[in-house]
N, C-alpha and C positions, 0 to 999 in steps of 0.2 A: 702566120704561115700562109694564108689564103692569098692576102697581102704584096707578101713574096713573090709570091706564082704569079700573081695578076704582073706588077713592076716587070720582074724577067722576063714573060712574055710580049710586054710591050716592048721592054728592049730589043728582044730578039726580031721584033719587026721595023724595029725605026733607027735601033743602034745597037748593033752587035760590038761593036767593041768594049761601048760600056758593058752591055751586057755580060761580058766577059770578066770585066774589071768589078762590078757587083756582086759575080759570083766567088772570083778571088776574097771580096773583101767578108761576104757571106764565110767562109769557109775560116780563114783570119779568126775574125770573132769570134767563133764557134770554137776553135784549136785553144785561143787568148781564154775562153771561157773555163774549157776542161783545165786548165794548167791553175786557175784561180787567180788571173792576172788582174789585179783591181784595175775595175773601170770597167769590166766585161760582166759585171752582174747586175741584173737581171740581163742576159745574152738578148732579147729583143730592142733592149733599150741601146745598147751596144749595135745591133746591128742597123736599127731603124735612123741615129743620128748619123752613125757613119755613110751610109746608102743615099742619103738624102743628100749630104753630099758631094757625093760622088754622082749622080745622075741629075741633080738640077731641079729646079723647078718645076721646067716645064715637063718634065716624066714625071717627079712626082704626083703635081695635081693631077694630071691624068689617069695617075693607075688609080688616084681617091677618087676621082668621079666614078671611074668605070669598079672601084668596089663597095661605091655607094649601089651602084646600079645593082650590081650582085646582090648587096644584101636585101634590097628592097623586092627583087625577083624571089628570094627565098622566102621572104617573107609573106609573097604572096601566093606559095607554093606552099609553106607549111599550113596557112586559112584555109586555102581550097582544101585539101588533108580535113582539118577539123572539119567543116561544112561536108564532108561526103558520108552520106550516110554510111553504117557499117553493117551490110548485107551478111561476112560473115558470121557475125555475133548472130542473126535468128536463126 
């Protein structure tokens, strides 16, 4: 899902039309999925070949760097978490 958001919003700043056509194809999958049309289960694996697709390479690699970067920023944000003492436990 995070995923998702990261890609559309790249689109929305670099290609709006795809943008547009990614969400049609989002919405697709998701309609294909409830009906139990084979081919649409698991709905991510469904939507992640379709999308790929449809926006290319060069979008894809770049929303995976930039959710590489995400996760490495949370990740460094849940340590900082562990490492702070907890004042209110005394």
């Amino acid at each position: 899902l995070v995923f998702i958001k990261i890609i559309l919003k790249c689109l929305d700043c670099e290609d709006p039309s795809i943008q547009f056509e990614a969400k049609q194809i989002i919405r697709e999958c998701t309609r294909k999925n409830r009906e139990g049309i084979p081919g649409y289960d698991p709905l991510a694996d469904a939507i992640t070949s379709q999308l790929r697709m449809t926006v290319g390479e060069l979008h894809w690699n770049r929303a995976e760097t930039l959710m590489s970067h995400y996760l490495k920023s949370r990740s460094k944000e849940n340590k900082s978490r562990i490492d702070m003492p907890n004042y209110a436990a005394v």
